[in-house]
MISE-787374 format. One record per residue (C-alpha): residue in one letter; x, y, z. Coordinates in nm, 4 decimals. Each point is the difference from the previous one (the first is absolute). Layout:
<recs>
{residu->a x->X y->Y z->Z}
...
</recs>
This chain:
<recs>
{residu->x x->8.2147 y->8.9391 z->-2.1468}
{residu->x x->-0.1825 y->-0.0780 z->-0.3127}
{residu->x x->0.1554 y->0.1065 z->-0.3392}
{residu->x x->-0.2046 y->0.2883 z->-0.0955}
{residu->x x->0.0310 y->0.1466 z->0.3360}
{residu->x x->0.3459 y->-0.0359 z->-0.0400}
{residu->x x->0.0038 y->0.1708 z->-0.3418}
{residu->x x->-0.3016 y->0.2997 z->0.1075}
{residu->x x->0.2716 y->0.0573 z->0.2980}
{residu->x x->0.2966 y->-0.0019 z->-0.2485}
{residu->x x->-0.1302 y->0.2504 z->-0.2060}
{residu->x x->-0.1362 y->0.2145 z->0.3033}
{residu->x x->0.2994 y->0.0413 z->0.1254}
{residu->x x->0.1540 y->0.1209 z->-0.3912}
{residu->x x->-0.2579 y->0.2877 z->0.0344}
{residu->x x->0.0855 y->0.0718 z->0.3248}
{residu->x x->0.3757 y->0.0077 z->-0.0451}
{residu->x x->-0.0996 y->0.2549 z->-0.2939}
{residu->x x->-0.2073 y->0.2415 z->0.1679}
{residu->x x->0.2569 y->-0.0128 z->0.2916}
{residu->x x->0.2683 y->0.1091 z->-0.2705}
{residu->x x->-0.2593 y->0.2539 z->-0.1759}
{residu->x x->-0.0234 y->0.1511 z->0.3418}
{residu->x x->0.3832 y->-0.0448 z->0.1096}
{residu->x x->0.0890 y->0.2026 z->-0.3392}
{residu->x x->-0.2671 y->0.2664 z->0.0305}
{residu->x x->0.0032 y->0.0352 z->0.4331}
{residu->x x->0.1329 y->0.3168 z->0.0008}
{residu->x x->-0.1822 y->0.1547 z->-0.2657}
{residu->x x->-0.2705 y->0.2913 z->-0.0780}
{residu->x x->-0.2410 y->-0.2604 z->-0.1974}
{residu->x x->-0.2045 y->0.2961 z->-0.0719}
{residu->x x->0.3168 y->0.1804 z->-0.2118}
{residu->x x->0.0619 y->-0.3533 z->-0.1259}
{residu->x x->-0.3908 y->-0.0184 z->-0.0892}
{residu->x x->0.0763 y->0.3732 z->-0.1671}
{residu->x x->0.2782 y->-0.0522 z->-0.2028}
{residu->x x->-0.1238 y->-0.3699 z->-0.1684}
{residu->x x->-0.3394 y->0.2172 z->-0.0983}
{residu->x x->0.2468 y->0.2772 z->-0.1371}
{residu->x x->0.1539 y->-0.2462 z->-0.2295}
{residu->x x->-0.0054 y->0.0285 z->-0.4033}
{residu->x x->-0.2459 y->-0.3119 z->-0.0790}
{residu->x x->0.0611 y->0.0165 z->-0.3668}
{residu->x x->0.3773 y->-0.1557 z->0.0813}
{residu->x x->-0.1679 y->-0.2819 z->0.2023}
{residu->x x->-0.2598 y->-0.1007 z->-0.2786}
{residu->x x->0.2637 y->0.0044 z->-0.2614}
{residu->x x->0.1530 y->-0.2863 z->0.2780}
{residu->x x->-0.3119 y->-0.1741 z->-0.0174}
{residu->x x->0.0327 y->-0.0057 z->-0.3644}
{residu->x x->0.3242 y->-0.1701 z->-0.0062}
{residu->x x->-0.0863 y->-0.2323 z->0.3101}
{residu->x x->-0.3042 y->-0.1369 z->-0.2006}
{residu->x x->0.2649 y->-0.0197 z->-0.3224}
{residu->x x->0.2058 y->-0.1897 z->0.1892}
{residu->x x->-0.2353 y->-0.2289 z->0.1640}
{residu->x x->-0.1757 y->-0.1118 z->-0.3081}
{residu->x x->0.3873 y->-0.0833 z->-0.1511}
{residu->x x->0.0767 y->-0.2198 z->0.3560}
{residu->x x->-0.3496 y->-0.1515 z->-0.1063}
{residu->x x->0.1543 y->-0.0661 z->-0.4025}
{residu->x x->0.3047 y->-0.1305 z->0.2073}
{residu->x x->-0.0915 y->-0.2475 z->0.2020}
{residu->x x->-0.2835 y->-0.1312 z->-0.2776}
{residu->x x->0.3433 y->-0.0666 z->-0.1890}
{residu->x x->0.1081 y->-0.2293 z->0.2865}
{residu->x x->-0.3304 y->-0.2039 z->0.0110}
{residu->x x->-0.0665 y->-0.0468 z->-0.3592}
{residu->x x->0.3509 y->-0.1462 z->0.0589}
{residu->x x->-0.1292 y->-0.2293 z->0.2183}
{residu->x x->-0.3047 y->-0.0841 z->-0.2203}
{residu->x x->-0.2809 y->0.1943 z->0.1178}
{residu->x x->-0.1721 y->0.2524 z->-0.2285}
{residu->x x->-0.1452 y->0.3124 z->0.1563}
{residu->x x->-0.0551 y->0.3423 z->-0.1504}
{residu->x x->0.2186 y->0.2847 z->0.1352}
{residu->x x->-0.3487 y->0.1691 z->0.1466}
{residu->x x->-0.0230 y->-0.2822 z->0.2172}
{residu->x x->0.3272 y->-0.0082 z->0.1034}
{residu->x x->-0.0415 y->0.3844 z->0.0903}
{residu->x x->-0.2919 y->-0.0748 z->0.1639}
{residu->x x->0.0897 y->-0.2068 z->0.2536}
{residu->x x->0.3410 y->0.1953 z->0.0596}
{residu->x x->-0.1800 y->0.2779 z->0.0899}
{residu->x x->-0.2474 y->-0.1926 z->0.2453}
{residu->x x->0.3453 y->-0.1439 z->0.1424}
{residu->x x->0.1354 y->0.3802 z->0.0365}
{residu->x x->-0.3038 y->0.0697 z->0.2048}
{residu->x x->0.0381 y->-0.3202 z->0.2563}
{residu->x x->0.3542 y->0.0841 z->0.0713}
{residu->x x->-0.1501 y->0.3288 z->0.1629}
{residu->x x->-0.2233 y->-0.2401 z->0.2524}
{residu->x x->0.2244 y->-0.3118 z->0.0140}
{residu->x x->0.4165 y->0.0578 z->-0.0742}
{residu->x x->0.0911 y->-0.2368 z->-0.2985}
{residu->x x->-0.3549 y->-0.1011 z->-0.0709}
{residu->x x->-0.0254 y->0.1108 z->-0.3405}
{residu->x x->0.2058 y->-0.2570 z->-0.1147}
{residu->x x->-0.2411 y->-0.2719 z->0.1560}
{residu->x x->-0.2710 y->0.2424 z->-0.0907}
{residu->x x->0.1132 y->0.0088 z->-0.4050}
{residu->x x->0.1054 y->-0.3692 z->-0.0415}
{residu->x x->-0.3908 y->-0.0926 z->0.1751}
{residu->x x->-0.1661 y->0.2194 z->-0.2396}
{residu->x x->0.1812 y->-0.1483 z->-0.3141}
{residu->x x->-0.1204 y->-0.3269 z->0.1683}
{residu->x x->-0.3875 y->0.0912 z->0.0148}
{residu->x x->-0.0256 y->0.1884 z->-0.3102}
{residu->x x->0.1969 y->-0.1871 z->-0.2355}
{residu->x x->0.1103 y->-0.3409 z->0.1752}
{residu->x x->0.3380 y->0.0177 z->-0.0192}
{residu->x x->0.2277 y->-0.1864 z->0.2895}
{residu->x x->0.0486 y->0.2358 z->0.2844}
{residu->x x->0.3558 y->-0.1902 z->0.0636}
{residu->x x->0.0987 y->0.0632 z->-0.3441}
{residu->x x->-0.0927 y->0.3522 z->0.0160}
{residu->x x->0.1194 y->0.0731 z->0.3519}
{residu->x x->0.3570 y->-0.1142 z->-0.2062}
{residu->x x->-0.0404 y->0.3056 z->-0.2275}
{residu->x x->-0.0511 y->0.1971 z->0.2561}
{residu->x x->0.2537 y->-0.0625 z->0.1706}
{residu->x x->0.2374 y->-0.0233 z->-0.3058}
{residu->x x->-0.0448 y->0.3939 z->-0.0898}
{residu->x x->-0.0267 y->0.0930 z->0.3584}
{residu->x x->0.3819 y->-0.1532 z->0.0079}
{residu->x x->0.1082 y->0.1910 z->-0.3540}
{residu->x x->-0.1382 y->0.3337 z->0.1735}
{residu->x x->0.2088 y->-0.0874 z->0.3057}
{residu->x x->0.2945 y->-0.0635 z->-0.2064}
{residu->x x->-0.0881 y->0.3832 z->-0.2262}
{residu->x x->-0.0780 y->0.1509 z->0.3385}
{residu->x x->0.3895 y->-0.1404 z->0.1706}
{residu->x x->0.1340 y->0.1556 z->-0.3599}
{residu->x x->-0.1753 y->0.3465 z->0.0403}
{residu->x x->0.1519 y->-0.0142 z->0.4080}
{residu->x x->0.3274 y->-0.0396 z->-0.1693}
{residu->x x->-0.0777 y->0.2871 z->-0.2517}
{residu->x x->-0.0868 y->0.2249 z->0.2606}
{residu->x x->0.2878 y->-0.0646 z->0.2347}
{residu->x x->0.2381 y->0.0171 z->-0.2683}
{residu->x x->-0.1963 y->0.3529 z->-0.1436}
{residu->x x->-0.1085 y->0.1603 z->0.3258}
{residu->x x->0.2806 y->-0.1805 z->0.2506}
{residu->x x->0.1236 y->0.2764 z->0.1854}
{residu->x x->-0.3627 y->0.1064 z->0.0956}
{residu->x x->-0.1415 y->-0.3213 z->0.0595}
{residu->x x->0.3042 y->-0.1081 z->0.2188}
{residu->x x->-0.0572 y->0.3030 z->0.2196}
{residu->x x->-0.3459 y->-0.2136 z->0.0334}
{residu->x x->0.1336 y->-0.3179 z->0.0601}
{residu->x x->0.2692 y->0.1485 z->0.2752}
{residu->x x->-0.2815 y->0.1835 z->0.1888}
{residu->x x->-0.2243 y->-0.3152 z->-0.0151}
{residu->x x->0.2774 y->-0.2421 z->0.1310}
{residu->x x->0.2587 y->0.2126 z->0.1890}
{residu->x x->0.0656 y->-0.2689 z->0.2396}
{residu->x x->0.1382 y->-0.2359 z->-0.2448}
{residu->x x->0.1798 y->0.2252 z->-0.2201}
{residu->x x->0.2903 y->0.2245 z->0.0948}
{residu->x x->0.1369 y->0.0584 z->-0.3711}
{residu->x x->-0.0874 y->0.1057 z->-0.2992}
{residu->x x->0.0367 y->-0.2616 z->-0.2771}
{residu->x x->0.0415 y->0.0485 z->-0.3851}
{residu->x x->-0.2807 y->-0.0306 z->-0.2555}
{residu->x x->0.2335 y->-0.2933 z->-0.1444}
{residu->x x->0.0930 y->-0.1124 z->0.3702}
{residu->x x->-0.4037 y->-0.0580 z->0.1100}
{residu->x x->-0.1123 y->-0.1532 z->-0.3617}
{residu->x x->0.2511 y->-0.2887 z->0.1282}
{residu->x x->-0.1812 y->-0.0153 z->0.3589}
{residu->x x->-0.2997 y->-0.0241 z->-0.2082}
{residu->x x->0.0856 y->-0.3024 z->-0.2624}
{residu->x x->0.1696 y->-0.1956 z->0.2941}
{residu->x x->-0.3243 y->0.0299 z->0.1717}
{residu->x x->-0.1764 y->-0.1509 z->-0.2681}
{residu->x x->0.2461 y->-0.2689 z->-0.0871}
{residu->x x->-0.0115 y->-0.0736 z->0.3649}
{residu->x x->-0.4123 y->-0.0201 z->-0.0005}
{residu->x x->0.0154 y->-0.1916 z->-0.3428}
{residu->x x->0.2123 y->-0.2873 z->0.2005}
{residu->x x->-0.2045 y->-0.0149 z->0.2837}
{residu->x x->-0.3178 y->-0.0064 z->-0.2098}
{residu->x x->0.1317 y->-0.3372 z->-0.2527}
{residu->x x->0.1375 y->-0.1503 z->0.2883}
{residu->x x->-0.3574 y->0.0462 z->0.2128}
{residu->x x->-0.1613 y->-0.0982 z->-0.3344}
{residu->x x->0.1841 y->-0.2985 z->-0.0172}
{residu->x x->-0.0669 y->-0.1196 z->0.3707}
{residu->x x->-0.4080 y->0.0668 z->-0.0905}
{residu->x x->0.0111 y->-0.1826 z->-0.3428}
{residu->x x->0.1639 y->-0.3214 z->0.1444}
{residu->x x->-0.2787 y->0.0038 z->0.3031}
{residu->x x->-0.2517 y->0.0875 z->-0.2602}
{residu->x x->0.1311 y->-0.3142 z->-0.2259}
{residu->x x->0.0451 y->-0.2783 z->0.2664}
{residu->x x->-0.3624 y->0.1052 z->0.2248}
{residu->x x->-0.3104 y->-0.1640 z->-0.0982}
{residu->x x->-0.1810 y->0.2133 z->0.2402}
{residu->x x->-0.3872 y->0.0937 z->-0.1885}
{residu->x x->0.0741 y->0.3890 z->0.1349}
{residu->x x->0.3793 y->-0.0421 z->-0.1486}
{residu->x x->-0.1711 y->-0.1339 z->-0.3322}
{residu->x x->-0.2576 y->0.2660 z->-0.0412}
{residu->x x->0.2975 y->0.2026 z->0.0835}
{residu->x x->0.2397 y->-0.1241 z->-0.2748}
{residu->x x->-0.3678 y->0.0148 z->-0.2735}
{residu->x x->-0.0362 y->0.3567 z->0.1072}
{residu->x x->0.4216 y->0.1211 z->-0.0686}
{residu->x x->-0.0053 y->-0.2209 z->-0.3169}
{residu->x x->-0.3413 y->0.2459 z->-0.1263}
{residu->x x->0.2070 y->0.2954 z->0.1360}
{residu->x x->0.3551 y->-0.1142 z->-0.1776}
{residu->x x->-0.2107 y->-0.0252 z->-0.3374}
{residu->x x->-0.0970 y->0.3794 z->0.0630}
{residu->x x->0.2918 y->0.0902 z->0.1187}
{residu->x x->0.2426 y->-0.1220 z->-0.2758}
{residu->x x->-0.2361 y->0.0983 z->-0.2993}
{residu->x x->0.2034 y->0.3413 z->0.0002}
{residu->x x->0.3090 y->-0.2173 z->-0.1003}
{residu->x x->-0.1999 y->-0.1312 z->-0.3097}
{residu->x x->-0.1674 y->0.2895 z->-0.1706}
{residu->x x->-0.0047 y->0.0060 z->-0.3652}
{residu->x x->0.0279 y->0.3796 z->0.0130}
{residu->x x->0.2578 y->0.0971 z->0.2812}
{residu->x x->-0.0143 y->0.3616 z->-0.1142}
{residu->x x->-0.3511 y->0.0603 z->0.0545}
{residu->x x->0.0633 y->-0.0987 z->0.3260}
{residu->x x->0.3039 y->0.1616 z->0.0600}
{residu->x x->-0.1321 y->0.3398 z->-0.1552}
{residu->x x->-0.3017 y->-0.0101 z->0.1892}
{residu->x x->0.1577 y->-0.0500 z->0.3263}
{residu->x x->0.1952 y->0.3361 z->-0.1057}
{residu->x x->-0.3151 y->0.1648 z->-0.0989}
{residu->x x->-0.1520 y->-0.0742 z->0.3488}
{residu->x x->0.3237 y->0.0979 z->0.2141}
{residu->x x->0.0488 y->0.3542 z->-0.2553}
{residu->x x->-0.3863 y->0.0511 z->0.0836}
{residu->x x->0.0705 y->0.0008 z->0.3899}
{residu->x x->0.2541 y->0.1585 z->-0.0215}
{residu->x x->-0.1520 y->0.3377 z->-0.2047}
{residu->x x->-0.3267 y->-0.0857 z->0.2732}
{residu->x x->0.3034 y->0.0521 z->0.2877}
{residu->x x->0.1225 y->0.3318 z->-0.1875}
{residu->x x->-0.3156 y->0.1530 z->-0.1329}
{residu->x x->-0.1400 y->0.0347 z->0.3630}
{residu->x x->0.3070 y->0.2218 z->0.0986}
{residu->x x->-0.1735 y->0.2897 z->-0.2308}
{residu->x x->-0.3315 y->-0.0056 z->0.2241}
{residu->x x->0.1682 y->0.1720 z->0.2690}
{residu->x x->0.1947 y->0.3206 z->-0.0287}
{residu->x x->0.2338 y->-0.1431 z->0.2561}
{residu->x x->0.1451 y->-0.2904 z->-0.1950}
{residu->x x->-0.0853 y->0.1465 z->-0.3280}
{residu->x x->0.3610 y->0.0524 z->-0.1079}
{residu->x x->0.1324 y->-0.3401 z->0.1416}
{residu->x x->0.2693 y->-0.1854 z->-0.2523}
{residu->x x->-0.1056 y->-0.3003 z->-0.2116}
{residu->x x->0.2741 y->-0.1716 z->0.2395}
{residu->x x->-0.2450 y->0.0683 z->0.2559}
{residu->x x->-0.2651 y->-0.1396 z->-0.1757}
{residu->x x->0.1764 y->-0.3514 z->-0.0326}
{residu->x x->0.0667 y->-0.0082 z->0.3766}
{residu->x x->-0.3568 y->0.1061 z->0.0840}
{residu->x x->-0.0989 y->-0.3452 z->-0.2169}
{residu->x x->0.2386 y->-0.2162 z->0.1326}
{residu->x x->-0.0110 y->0.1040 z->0.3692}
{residu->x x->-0.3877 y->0.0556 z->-0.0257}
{residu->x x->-0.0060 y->-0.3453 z->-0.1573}
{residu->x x->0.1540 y->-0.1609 z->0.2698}
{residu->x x->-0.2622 y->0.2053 z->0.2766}
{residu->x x->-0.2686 y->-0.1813 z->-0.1852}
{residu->x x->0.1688 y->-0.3406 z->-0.0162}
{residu->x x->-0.0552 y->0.0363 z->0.3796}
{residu->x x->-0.2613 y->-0.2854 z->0.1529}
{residu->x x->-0.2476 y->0.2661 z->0.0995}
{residu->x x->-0.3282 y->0.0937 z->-0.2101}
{residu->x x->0.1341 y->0.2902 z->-0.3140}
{residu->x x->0.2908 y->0.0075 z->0.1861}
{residu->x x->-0.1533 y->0.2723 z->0.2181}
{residu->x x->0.2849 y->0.1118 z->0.2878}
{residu->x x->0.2531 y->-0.1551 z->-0.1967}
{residu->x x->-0.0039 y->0.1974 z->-0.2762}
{residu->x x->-0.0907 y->0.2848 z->0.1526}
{residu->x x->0.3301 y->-0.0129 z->0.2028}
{residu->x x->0.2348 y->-0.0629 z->-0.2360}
{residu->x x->-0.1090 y->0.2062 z->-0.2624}
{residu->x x->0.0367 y->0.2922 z->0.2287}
{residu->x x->0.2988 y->-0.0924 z->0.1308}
{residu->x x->0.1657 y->-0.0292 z->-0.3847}
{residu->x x->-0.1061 y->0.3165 z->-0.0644}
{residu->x x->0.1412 y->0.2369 z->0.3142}
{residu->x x->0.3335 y->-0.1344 z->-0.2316}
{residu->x x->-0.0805 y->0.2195 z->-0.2595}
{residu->x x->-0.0937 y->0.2963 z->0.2369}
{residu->x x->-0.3612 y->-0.0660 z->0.0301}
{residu->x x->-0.1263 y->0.0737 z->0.3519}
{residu->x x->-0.1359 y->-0.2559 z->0.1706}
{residu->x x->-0.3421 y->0.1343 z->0.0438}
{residu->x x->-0.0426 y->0.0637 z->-0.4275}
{residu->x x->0.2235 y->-0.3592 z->-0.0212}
{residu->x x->-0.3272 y->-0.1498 z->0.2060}
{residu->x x->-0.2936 y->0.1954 z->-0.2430}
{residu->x x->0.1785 y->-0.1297 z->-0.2987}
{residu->x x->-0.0171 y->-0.3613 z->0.1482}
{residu->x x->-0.3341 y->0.0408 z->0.1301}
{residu->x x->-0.1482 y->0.1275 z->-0.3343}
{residu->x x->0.1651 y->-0.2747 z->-0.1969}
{residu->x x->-0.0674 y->-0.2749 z->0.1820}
{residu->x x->-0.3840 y->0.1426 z->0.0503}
{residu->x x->-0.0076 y->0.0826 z->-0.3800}
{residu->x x->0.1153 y->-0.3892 z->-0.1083}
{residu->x x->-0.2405 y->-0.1207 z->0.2825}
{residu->x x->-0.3030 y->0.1754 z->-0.1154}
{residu->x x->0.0451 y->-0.0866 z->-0.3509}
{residu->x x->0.0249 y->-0.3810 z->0.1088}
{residu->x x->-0.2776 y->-0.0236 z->0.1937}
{residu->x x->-0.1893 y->0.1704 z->-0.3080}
{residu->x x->0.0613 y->-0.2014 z->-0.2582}
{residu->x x->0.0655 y->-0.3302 z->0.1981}
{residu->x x->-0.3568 y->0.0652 z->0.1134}
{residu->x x->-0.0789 y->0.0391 z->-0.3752}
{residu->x x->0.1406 y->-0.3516 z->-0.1079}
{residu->x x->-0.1411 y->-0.1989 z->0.3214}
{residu->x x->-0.3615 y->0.1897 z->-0.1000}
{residu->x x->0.0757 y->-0.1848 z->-0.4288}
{residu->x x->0.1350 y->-0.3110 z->0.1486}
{residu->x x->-0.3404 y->-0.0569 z->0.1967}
{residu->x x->-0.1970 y->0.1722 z->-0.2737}
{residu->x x->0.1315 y->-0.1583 z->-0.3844}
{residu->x x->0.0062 y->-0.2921 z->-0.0636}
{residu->x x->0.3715 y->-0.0983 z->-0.0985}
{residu->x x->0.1220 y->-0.1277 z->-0.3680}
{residu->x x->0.1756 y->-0.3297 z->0.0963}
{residu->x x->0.2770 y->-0.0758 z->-0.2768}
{residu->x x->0.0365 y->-0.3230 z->-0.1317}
{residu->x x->0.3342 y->0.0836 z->-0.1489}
{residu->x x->-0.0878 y->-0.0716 z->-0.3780}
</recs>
């Protein structure tokens, strides 16, 4: 089987396994009444979303423009924003394609190394992990008794008691000490194969995580931490009113808590993390689910999740198509850095 076989059959299946989920989620209900109560909804809540979602992009653009002047390449933020929005709209055809998608563009239009990029990609993908494991711990720690009641529903077969907030925060850091060992000691077996093998794909290899490790460590050299550090604050505060906000478009979440809000964000978050296109299924599931906590049925738990998933879809595709239709159309301003 050839490669891109391989890879059209990969993805296939991602879109399958998502409309199987979409459907799993909403078997058993009226679509119509679904239909009904998403066309009911107060739009003006969902533009003011769309607001702060394009805020928020154009500051991840600023962001990671701070990591690759780092690294020596000079772009404008525009660009930047441009070709983060193209990559929003391939990781609705292809899961985790806008980061190829992004880095390629920044290639073509301003001819900067698609290794070294890649490595600032991946270097504020990791510091939005590491905010995203802090606002799990903030939400566990605010919201614990409702989001346990989750948890224990979820995984009744492997728990039988109910731990303390202080109790499961330990479960969680030994977990990641325990990951953090086995990842330096895996690292360590790789690095000594990667030094002693003379192999040409092993060399390519070793060319193409020395571009990424420039990337990726830039973040550790900034001039201006802060306006990295603020940023990345500005992006997360922005989801997190886009999470929120939405609750006011239907008169059955409309007087949801701000603790709410946060778990919608983080749980939501992790729906769309899933490896299916816009994390359709996934989110939809767990969003719902999240939400019969806080006395939502599951029916209006389902039209929120539908509407804000649809919502952030449509306004990707829009203005993804947007920046694909200027990246084919203007001719790009290449930087020379002076």
């Amino acid at each position: 089987m050839n490669s891109k076989l391989k890879q059209i059959l990969q993805y296939g299946l991602s879109l399958v396994v998502g409309l199987v989920l979409l459907w799993y989620v909403f078997r058993n209900e009226d679509i119509g009444e679904i239909w009904k109560a998403i066309k009911s909804a107060d739009y003006s809540w969902i533009l003011i979303t769309y607001v702060l979602s394009m805020i928020a992009h154009y500051i991840r653009a600023y962001r990671w423009n701070l990591l690759l002047k780092q690294t020596g390449n000079h772009v404008s933020t525009g660009e930047a924003f441009l070709a983060l929005l193209a990559g929003y709209g391939a990781n609705l055809i292809v899961p985790r394609m806008g980061e190829i998608m992004r880095c390629t563009i920044l290639r073509t239009r301003q001819k900067i190394s698609f290794d070294t990029s890649l490595g600032t990609v991946v270097a504020e993908r990791l510091f939005d992990f590491i905010c995203l494991i802090f606002l799990l711990c903030a939400t566990i720690i605010w919201q614990y008794d409702i989001l346990f009641e989750f948890t224990q529903r979820t995984l009744s077969g492997f728990i039988n008691k109910k731990l303390s907030a202080q109790e499961l925060l330990y479960w969680l850091l030994g977990g990641v000490f325990v990951f953090l060992l086995l990842f330096f000691f895996i690292r360590q077996k790789i690095n000594n194969y990667l030094r002693q093998s003379q192999h040409p794909v092993v060399t390519k290899a070793k060319d193409f995580i020395k571009g990424v490790r420039v990337g990726f460590f830039s973040v550790l050299d900034l001039p201006n931490k802060w306006a990295f550090i603020l940023s990345s604050v500005a992006i997360w505060v922005l989801y997190y009113f886009m999470a929120y906000f939405i609750f006011f478009s239907l008169p059955a979440t409309a007087s949801l808590s701000m603790g709410a809000g946060l778990a919608i964000l983080v749980m939501g978050a992790i729906g769309i993390a899933a490896p299916v296109q816009g994390g359709i299924g996934a989110y939809h599931w767990i969003v719902s689910q999240t939400l019969l906590l806080y006395g939502i049925s599951e029916t209006n738990g389902k039209v929120f999740a539908a509407l804000a998933n649809a919502s952030q879809v449509a306004l990707t595709i829009a203005f993804s198509l947007v920046s694909f239709a200027i990246i084919l159309l203007v001719k790009p301003k290449v930087h020379d850095g002076k």
